[in-house]
C-alpha positions in Angstrom: 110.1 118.4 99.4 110.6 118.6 95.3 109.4 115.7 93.4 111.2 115.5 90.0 109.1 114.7 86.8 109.9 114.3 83.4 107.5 116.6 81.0 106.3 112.8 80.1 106.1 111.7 83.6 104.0 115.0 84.6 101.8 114.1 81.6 101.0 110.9 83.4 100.1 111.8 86.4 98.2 114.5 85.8 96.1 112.0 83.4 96.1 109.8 86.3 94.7 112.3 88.6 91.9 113.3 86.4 90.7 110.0 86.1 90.4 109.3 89.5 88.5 112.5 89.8 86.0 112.3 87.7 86.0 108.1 86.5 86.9 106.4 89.7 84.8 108.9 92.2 81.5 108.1 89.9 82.1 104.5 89.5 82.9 103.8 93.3 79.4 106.2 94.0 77.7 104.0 92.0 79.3 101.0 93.8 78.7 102.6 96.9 74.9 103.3 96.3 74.3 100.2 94.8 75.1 98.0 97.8 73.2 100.0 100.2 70.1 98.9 98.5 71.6 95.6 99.5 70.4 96.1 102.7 72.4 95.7 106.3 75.6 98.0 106.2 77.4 96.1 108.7 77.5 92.5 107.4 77.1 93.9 103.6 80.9 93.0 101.7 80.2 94.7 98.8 79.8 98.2 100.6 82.8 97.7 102.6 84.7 96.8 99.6 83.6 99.6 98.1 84.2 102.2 101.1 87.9 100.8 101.0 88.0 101.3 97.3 87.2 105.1 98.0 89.4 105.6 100.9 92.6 103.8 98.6 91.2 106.8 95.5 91.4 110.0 97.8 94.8 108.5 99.1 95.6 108.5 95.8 94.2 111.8 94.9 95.7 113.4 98.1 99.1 111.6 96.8 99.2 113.3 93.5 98.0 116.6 94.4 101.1 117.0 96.9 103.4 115.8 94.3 101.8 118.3 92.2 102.2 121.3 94.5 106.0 120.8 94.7 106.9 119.2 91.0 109.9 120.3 89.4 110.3 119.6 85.9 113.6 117.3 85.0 115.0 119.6 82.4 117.6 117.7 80.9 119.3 120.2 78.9 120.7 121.7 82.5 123.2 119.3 82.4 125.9 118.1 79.3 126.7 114.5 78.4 129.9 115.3 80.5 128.3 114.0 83.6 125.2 112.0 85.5 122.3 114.0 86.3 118.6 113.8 86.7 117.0 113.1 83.4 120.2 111.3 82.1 120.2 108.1 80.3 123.5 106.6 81.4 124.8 103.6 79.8 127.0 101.4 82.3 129.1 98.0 82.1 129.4 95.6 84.8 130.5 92.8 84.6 131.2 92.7 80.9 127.3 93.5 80.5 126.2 96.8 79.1 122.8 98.3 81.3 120.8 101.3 80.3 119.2 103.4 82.9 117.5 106.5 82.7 117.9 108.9 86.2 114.6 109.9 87.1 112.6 110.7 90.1 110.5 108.3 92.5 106.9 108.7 91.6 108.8 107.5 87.5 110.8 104.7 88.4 110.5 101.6 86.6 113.1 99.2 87.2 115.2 98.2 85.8 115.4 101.0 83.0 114.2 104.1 84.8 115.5 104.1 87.9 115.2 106.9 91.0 118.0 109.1 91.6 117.3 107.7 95.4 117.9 104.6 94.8 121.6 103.0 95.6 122.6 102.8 91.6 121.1 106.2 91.1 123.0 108.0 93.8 126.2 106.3 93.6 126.2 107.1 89.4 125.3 111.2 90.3 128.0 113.8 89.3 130.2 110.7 87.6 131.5 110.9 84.2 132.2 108.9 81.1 135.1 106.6 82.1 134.5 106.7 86.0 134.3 103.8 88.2 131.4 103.5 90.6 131.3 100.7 93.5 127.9 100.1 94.3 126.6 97.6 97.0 123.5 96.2 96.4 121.5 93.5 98.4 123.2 91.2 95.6 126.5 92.2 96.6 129.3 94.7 95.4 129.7 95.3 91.8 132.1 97.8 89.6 130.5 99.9 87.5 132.2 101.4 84.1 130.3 104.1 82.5 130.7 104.0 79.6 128.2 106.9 77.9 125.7 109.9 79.1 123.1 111.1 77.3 
């Protein structure tokens, strides 16, 4: 499975994942080593809290690596302002409201500007052009959707 990144989003996450390597690990070790001079593993908090903070840190790690093996660059000069694709900034008017949203992947959404191409808005706006009406449903209800420019 591809996981779409922006160069920006890549950036992120690789920064994300070198910190948990290297600044996370030591501090947790440290945590880790310091509540087993505490004494009594078994009724000791602060070791278990800090076993669990390691387990949720190689998730992470394992997380990022995957995404990492199969990442494929957004490259939004693929695709013209004649149409929604991934990477495009498409401005939209519902309601007589104007939205912004930028099409991006999963691991870069961040609602409600940068929103996943997954997601209901994000697959229903795909392929459309400038002057095309989209119905989406939403857990809010059904709502017409003008766009109005891509970038």
């Amino acid at each position: 499975m591809s996981h779409y990144l922006t160069k920006e989003g890549l950036k992120k996450i690789k920064d994300e994942l070198e910190n948990l390597k290297t600044v996370v690990r030591k501090e947790v070790v440290q945590r880790i080593s310091a509540a087993k001079e505490l004494g009594d593993l078994k009724e000791n908090a602060e070791y278990s809290e800090a076993k669990n903070t390691q387990a949720l840190n190689e998730s992470r790690v394992l997380e990022i690596e995957d995404i990492l093996r199969d990442v494929q660059i957004i490259d939004d000069s693929k695709h013209g302002a004649d149409h929604v694709g991934i990477g495009s900034t498409v401005h939209v008017k519902v309601n007589n409201k104007t939205f912004t949203y930028s099409i991006v992947g999963p691991e870069e959404t961040d609602p409600p500007q940068r929103i996943s191409f997954e997601s209901p808005i994000g697959k229903a706006l795909l392929q459309k052009r400038v002057g095309d009406m989209v119905t989406i449903t939403t857990p809010a209800g059904s709502f017409n959707y003008e766009i109005v420019k891509v970038e």
